[in-house]
C-alpha positions as CSV (number, residue, x, y, z in Angstrom):
1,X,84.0,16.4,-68.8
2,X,85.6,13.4,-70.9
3,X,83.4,10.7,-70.8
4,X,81.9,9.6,-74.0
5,X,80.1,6.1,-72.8
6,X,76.6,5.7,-74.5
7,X,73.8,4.5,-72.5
8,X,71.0,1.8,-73.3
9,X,67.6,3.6,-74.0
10,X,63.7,2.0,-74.7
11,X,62.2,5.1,-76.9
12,X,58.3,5.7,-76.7
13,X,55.9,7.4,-79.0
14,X,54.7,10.4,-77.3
15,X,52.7,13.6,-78.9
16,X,53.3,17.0,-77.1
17,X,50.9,20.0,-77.8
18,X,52.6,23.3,-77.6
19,X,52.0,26.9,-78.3
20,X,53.6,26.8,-81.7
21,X,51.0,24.4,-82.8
22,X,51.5,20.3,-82.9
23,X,54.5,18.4,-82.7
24,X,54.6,14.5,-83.0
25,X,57.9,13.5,-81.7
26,X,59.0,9.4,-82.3
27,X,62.0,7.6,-81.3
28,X,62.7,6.7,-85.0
29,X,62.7,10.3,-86.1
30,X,65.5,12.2,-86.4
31,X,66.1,15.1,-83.8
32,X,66.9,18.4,-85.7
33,X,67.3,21.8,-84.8
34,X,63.9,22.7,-85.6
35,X,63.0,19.4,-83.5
36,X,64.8,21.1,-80.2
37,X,63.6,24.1,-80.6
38,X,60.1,23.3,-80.8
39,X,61.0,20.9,-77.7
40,X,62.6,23.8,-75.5
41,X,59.2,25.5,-75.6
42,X,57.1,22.4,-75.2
43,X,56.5,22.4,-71.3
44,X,54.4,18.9,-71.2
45,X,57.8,17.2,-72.6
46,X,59.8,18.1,-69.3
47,X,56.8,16.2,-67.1
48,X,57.7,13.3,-69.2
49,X,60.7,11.2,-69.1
50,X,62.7,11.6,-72.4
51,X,61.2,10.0,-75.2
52,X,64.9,10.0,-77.1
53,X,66.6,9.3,-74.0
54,X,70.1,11.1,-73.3
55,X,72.3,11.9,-70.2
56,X,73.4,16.0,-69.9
57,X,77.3,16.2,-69.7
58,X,79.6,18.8,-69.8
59,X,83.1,19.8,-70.6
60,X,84.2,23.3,-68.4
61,X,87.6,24.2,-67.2
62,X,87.8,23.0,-63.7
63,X,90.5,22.2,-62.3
64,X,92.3,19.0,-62.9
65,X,93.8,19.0,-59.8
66,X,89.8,18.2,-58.7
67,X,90.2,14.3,-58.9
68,X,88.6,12.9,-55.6
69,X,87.0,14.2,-52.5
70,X,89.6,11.9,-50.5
71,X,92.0,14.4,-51.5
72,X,90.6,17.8,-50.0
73,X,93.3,20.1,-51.3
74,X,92.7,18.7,-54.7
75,X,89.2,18.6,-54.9
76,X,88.4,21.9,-54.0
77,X,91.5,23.8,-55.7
78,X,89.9,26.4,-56.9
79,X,92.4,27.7,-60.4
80,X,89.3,26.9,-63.0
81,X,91.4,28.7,-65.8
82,X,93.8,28.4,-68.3
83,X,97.0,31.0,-68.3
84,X,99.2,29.6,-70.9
85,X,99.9,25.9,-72.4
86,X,101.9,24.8,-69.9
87,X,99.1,25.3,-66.9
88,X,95.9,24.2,-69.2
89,X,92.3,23.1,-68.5
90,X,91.6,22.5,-71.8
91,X,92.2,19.4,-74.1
92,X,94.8,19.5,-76.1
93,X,96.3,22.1,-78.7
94,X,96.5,20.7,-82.2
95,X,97.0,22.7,-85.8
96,X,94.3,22.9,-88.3
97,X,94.6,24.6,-91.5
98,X,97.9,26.2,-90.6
99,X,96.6,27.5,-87.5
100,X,96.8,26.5,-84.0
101,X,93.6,25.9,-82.5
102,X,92.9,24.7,-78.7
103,X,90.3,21.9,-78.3
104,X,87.6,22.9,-75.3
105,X,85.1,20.1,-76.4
106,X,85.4,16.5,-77.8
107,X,82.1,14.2,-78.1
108,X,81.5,10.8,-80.1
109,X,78.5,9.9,-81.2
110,X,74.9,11.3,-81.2
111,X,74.3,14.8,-79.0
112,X,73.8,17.8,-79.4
113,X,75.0,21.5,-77.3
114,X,72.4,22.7,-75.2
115,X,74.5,25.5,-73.6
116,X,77.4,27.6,-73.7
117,X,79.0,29.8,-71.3
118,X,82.0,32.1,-71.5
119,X,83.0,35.1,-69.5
120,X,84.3,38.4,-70.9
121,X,88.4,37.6,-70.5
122,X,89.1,41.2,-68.4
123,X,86.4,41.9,-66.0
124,X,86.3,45.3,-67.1
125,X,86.5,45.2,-70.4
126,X,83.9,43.5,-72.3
127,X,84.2,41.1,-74.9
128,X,86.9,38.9,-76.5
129,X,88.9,38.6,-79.8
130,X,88.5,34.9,-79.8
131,X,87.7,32.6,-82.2
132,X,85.2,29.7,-81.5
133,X,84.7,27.0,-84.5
134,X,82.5,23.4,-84.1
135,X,83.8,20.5,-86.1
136,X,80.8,18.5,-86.9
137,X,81.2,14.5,-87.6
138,X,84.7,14.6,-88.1
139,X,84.8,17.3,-91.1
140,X,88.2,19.2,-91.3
141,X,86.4,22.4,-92.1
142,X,83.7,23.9,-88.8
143,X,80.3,24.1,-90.0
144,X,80.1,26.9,-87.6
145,X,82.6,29.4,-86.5
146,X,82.5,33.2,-85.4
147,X,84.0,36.0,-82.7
148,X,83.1,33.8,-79.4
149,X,80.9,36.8,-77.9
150,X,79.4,38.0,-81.6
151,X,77.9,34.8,-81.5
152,X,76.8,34.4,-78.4
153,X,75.4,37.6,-76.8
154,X,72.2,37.7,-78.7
155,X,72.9,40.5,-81.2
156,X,74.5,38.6,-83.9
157,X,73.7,35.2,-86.0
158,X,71.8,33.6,-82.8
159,X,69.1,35.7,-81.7
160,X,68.2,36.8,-78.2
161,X,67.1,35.1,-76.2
162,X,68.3,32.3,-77.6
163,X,71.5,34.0,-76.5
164,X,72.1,36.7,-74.7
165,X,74.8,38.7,-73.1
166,X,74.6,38.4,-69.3
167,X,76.7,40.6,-66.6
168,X,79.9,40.2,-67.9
169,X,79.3,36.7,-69.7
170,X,78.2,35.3,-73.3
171,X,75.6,32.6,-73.0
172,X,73.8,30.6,-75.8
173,X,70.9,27.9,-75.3
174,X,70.6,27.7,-79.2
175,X,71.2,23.7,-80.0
176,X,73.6,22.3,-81.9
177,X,73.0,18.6,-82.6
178,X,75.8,16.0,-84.2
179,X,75.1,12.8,-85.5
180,X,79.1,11.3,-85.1
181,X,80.8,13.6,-82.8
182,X,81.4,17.5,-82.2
183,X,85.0,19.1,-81.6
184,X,84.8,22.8,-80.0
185,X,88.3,25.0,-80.8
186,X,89.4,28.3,-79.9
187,X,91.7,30.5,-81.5
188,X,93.7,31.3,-78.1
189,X,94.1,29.4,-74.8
190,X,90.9,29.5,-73.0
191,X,90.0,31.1,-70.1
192,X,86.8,30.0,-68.3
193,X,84.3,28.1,-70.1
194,X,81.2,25.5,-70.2
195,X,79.8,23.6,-72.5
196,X,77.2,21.7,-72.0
197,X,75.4,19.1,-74.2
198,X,73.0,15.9,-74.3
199,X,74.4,12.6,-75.3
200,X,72.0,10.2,-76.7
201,X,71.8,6.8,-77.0
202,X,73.2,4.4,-79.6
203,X,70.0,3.9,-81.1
204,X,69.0,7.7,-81.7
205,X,68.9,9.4,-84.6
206,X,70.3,12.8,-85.1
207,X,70.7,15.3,-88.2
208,X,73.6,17.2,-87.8
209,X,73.7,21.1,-87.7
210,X,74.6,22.9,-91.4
211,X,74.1,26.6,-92.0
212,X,71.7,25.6,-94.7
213,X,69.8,24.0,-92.0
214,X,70.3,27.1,-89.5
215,X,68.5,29.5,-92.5
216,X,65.9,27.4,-93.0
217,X,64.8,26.8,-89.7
218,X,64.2,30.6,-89.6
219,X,60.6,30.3,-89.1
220,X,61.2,28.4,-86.1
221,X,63.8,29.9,-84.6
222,X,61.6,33.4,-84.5
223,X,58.8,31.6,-83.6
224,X,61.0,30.3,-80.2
225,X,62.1,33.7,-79.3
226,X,58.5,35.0,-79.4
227,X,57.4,32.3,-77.2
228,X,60.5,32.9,-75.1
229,X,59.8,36.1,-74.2
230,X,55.5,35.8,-74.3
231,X,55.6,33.1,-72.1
232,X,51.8,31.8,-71.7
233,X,50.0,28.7,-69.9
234,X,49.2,25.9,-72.6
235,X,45.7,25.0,-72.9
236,X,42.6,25.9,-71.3
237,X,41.2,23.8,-68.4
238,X,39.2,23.9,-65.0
239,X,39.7,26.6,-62.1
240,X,40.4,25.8,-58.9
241,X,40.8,28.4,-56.5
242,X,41.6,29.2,-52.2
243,X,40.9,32.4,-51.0
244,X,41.2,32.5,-47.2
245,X,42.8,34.3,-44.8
246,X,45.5,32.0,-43.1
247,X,46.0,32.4,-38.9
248,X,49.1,32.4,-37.8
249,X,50.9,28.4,-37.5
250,X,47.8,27.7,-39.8
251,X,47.0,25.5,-42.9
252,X,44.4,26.0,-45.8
253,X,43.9,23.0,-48.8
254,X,41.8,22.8,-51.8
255,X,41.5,19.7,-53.8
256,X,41.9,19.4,-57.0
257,X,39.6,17.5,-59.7
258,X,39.7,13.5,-60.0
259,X,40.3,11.8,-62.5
260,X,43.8,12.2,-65.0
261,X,44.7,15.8,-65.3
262,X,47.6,18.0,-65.4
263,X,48.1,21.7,-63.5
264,X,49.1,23.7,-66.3
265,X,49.0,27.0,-64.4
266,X,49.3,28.4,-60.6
267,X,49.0,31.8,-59.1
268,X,49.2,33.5,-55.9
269,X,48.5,36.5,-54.5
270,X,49.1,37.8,-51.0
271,X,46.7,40.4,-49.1
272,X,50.3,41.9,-47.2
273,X,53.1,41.5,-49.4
274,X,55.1,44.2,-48.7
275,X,56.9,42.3,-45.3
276,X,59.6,40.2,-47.1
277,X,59.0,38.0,-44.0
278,X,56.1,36.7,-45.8
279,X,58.1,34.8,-48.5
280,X,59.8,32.6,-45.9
281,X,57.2,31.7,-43.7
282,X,54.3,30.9,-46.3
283,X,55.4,27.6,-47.7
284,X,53.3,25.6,-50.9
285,X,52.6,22.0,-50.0
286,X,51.1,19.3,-52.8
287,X,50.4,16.1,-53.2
288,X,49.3,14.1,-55.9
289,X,48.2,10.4,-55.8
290,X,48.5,10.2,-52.4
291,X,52.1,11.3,-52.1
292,X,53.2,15.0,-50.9
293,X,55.4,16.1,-53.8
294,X,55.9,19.6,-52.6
295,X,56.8,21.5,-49.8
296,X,58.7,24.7,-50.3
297,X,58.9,28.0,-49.3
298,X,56.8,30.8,-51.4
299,X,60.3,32.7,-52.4
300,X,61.8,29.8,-53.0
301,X,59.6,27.6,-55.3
302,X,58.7,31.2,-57.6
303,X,62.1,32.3,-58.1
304,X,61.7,35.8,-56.2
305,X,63.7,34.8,-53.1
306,X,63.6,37.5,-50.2
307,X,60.7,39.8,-50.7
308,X,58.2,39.6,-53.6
309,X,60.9,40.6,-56.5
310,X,59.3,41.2,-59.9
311,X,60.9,39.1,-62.9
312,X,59.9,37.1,-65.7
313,X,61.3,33.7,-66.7
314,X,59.9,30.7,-68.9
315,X,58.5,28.5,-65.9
316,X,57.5,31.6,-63.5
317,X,56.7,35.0,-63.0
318,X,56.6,38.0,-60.3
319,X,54.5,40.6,-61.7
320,X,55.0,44.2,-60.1
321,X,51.3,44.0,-57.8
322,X,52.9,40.7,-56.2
323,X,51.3,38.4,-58.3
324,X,53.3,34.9,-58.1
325,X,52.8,32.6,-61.4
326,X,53.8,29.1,-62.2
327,X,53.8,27.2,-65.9
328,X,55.1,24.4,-65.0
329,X,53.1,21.1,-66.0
330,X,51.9,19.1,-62.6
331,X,50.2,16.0,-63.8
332,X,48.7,13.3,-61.9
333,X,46.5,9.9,-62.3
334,X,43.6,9.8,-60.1
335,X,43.6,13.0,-57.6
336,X,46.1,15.9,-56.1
337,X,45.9,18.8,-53.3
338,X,47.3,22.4,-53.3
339,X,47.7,23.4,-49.3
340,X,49.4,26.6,-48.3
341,X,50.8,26.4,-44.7
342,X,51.1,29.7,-42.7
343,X,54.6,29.6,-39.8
344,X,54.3,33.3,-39.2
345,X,53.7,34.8,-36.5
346,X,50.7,37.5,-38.6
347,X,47.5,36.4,-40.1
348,X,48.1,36.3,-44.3
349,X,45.3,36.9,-47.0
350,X,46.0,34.3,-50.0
351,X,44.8,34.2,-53.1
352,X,45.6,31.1,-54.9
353,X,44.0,30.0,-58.4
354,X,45.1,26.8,-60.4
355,X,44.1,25.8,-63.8
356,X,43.4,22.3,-64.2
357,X,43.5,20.8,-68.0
358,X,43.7,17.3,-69.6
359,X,46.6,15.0,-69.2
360,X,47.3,11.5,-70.9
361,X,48.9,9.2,-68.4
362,X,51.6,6.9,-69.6
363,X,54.6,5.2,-68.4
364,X,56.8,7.6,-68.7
365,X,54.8,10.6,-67.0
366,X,56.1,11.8,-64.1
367,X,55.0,14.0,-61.0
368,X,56.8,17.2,-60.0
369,X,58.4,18.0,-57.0
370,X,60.0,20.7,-54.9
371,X,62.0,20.7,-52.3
372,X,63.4,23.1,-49.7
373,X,66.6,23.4,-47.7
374,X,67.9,26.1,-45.6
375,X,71.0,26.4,-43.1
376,X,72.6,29.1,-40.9
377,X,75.5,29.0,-40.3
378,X,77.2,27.5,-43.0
379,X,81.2,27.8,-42.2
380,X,83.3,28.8,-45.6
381,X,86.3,27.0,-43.6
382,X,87.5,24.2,-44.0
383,X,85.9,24.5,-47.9
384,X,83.1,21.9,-48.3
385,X,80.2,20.6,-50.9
386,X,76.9,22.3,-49.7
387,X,74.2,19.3,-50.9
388,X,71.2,20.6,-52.7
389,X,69.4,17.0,-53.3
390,X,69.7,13.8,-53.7
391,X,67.3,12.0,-55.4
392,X,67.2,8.4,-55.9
393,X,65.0,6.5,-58.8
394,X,64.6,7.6,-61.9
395,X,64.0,11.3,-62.4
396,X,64.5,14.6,-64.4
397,X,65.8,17.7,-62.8
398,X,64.7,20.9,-64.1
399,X,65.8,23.9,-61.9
400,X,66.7,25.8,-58.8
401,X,66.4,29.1,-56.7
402,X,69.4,29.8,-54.3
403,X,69.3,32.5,-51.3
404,X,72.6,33.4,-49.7
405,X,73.8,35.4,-47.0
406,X,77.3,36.7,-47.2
407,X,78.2,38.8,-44.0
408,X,81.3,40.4,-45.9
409,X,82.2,42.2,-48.6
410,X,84.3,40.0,-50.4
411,X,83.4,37.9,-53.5
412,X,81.2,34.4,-52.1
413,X,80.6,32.7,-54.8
414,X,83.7,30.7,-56.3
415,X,82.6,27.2,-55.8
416,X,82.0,25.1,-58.2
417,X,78.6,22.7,-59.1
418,X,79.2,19.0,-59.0
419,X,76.6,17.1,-60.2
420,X,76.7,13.0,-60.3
421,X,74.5,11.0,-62.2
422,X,73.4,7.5,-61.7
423,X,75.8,6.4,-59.1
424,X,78.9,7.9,-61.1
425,X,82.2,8.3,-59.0
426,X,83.5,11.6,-60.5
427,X,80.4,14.3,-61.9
428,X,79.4,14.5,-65.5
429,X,78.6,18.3,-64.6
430,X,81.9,19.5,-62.6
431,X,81.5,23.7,-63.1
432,X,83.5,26.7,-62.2
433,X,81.4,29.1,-59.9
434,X,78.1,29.3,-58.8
435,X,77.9,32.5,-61.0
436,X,78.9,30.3,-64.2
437,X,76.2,28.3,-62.8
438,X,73.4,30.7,-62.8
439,X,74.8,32.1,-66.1
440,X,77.0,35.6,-65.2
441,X,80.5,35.7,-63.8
442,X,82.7,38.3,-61.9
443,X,80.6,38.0,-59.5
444,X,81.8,40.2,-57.1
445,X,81.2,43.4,-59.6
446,X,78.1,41.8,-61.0
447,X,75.4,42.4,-58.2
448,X,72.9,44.0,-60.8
449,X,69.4,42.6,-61.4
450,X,69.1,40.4,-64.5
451,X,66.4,38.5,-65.8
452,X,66.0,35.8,-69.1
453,X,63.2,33.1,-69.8
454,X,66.1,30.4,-68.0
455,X,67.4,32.3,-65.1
456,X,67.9,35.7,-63.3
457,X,69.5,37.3,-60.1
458,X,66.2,38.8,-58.8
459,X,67.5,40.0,-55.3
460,X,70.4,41.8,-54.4
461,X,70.8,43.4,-51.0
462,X,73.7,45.0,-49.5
463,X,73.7,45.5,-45.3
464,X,71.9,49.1,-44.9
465,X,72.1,50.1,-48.9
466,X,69.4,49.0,-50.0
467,X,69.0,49.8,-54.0
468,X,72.2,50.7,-54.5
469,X,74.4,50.3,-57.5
470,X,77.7,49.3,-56.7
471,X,80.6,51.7,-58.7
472,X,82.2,49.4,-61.6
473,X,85.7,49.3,-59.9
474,X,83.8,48.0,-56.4
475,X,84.0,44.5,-55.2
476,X,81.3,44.2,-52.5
477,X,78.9,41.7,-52.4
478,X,78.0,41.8,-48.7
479,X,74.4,41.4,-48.1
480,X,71.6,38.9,-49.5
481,X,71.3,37.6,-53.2
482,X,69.0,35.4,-55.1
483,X,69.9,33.3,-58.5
484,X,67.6,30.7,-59.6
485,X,68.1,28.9,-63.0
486,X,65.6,26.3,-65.0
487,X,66.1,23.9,-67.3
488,X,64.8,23.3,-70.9
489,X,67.0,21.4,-73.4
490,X,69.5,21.2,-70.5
491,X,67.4,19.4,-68.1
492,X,69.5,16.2,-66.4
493,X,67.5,12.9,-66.4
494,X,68.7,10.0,-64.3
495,X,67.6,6.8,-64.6
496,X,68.4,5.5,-61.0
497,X,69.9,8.5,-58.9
498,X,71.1,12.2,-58.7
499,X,73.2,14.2,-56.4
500,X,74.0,17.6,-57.0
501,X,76.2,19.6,-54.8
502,X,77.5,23.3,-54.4
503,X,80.8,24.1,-53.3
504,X,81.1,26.5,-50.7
505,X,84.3,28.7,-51.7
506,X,84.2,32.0,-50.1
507,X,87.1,34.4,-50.0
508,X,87.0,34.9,-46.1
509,X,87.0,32.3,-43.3
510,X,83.1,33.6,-42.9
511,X,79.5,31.6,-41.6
512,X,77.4,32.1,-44.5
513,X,73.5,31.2,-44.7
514,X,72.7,28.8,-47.3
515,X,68.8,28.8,-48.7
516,X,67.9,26.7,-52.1
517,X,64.2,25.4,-53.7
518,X,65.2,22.5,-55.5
519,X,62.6,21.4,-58.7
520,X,62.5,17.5,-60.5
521,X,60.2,15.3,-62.3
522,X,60.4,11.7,-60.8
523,X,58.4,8.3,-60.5
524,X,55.8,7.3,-58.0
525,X,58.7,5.5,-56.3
526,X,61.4,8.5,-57.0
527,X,62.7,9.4,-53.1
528,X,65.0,12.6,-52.1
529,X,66.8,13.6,-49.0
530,X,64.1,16.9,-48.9
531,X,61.7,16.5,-46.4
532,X,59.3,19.5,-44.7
533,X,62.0,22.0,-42.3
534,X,60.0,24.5,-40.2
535,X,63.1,24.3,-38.1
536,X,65.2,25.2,-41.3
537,X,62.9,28.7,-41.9
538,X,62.8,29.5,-38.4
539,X,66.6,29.1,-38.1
540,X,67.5,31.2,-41.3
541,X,69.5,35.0,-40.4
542,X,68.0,38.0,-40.3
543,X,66.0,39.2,-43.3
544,X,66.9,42.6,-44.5
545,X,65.8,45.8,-43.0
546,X,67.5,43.9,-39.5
547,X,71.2,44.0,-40.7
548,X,74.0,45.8,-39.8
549,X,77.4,46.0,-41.5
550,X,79.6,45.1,-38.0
């Protein structure tokens, strides 16, 4: 996007304990690349509102055509590429050093990049020959430049998973902060692309990335990937546990210790896991200080979707026996409750465990919340925004999990994410697909399984094929899949409200089902438009196992 308006921040003292041992972070301090790294692994800084407040935008090639949603034919046009100068969704083109270079990117003032995305330029052939440089505070020379995939598929200069290579896409969390600005080029027009980045306020101070920085931040950097890919539950604490079995249309609570604390860990187990049924109908509820926080499907709020599907990510975890595991950081003031509410139609065995450890309360700690929506049918014509949330009062989102139901075989998935902050008319976050969103693209070849600490396709289901790979030169996504992405460095605080919508942009004039767990940090006064939907679970299509391909 093109904004480059800096917003008013008050910065707080705060002290965050993580697994890499003991970072103090203050407002006056500079933030560093060893500073956001330490940060993207430091899940008690998430439950709190940002101590050097920033607003997540991001430049990407949608289509300028998108200017309004009074103009439908605009708005969702759908040509998110670049195929020569003269039809561009880039920039501008400008020379630098006797070369032309095309501009993807252009902040002022105090950021930093929190994530790139790029697909491979042939869907069938991987890679690219292109160029990327960053021009940092306004220097002629980049302090960075390299082939765009070397850099950015893990196995080069940035490590995995820091980046990572990811179906048919390059993608990089690695930060790159800039005290004065930060110009992104390319050494050929572009072709799809995101780039996502914090802007601070006025009155923070930032170092700005340098090689010599890069290399000496080694330590850290390693030290991020381990903990990446290790992901353990910070600190030790009190055990809370539920181990009943649950009668159909039945509910089963346990409470959780007075006082100020903060869930640092959750697990559940169920006695029959092997219906994928039993992800739908068994739903988590919380509430903490008196205000339910949480309601959300099983599937749904642990990333596994239909079906108990194993992966591993940075907040959560499906472990082969079933075995459902949440990290992330729950705090509350004086008490909370954990209730797990049964709508099937078969008695369920749960086993559901909670560590409980110490939490500071201060004015900017927040309470988590999920929330669940589901609809069937959802029509593909005329095209439309599908609305995840909206949330109004001040906030931070952190992640989502969406289920879809595509009765065809052609490609779903084109729309795009628009996501507006604080009231603004046109998003900071306009994207290109909901692949690009969950971080792979070609889409309707890439159907495979993938997994990384900040999001994964865990499910993938074609109508009666179960298991099976799809040949590289087949384009057939018909059946169920599940993407779910969280948020470190890229999480989006608001300060007052947040909307995020999905386009629904599907090849065929089809009725889809729709299914998404939504995940935030907000205020005691913090409101959204998610409320408890036994009607939406019971109204959902056919699970798999019931489908037919007619």
């Amino acid at each position: 996007m093109m904004g480059v308006s800096r917003i008013a921040v008050t910065a707080l003292a705060g002290v965050f304990f993580i697994g890499l041992g003991v970072l103090s972070v203050k407002a006056q301090e500079p933030v560093t690349i060893e500073s956001l790294l330490l940060e993207m692994v430091n899940r008690d800084a998430v439950a709190r509102f940002p101590v050097n407040d920033f607003r997540l935008k991001q430049y990407s090639s949608y289509n300028r055509a998108s200017k309004t949603p009074d103009d439908p034919e605009g708005w969702f046009d759908n040509f998110d590429r670049s195929t020569s100068d003269e039809h561009h969704n880039f920039i501008r083109t400008e020379m630098a050093n006797g070369r032309k270079e095309w501009v993807v990117m252009e902040d002022l003032g105090g950021g930093a990049i929190t994530r790139i995305w790029v697909p491979w330029r042939n869907q069938l052939k991987p890679g690219s020959d292109i160029i990327i440089r960053f021009y940092i505070d306004g220097s002629p020379e980049p302090a960075l430049e390299g082939n765009l995939f070397d850099l950015f598929q893990g196995k080069g200069l940035v490590p995995f998973p820091l980046a990572h290579e990811s179906l048919r896409s390059a993608v990089s969390f690695f930060p790159i902060p800039y005290a004065k600005g930060c110009k992104v080029t390319l050494s050929d027009y572009p072709f799809f692309f995101q780039f996502t980045y914090r802007e601070y306020a006025d009155d923070v101070s930032v170092r700005s990335f340098s090689m010599k920085d890069f290399n000496a931040a080694k330590g850290t950097i390693d030290a991020t990937c381990e903990a990446l890919l290790k992901p353990k539950s910070e600190g030790d604490g009190k055990t809370i546990s539920l181990k009943k079995t649950l009668a159909p249309q039945s509910e089963r609570s346990v409470k959780l210790p007075k006082g100020e604390a903060a869930i640092r860990a959750l697990s559940l187990k169920l006695g029959s896991y092997e219906d994928p049924e039993v992800t739908r109908t068994v739903v988590l509820k919380m509430s903490f200080d008196g205000k339910e926080t949480v309601w959300c499907p099983i599937g749904d709020f642990f990333g596994s979707g239909i079906g108990l599907n194993p992966f591993q990510g940075w907040y959560r975890t499906v472990d082969e026996d079933g075995t459902l595991s949440s990290r992330w950081v729950m705090p509350y003031r004086k008490e909370g409750k954990i209730s797990i509410i049964n709508l099937g139609n078969e008695p369920v065995d749960v086993d559901l465990t909670a560590s409980v450890g110490d939490w500071q309360w201060d004015e900017d700690s927040m309470y988590f919340h999920a929330g669940w929506r589901g609809q069937y049918p959802v029509p593909t014509r005329p095209f439309s925004d599908w609305n995840y949330v909206t949330v109004k009062g001040r906030g931070v989102y952190v992640g989502d999990t969406l289920t879809v139901m595509n009765p065809v075989e052609r490609w779903w998935g084109e729309g795009d994410e628009k996501i507006f902050v604080d009231g603004e008319d046109f998003p900071s976050i306009f994207g290109t697909g909901t692949e690009d969103y969950y971080a792979y693209s070609w889409g309707g070849r890439s159907t495979d399984f993938y997994e990384h600490p900040f999001h994964a396709q865990t499910f993938s289901h074609k109508y009666n094929k179960p298991n099976r790979k799809p040949k590289i030169d087949e384009k057939n996504t018909q059946g169920y899949s599940t993407e779910t992405r969280t948020r470190s460095l890229d999480t989006m605080p608001f300060g007052n409200s947040l909307q995020l919508d999905m386009e629904v942009w599907s090849w065929t004039d089809c009725d889809m089902g729709y299914a998404v767990g939504v995940y935030w940090y907000g205020d005691a006064q913090t409101v959204s438009n998610r409320q408890p939907d036994t009607q939406g679970v019971s109204n959902l299509p056919p699970l798999p196992g019931t489908l037919n391909s007619n």
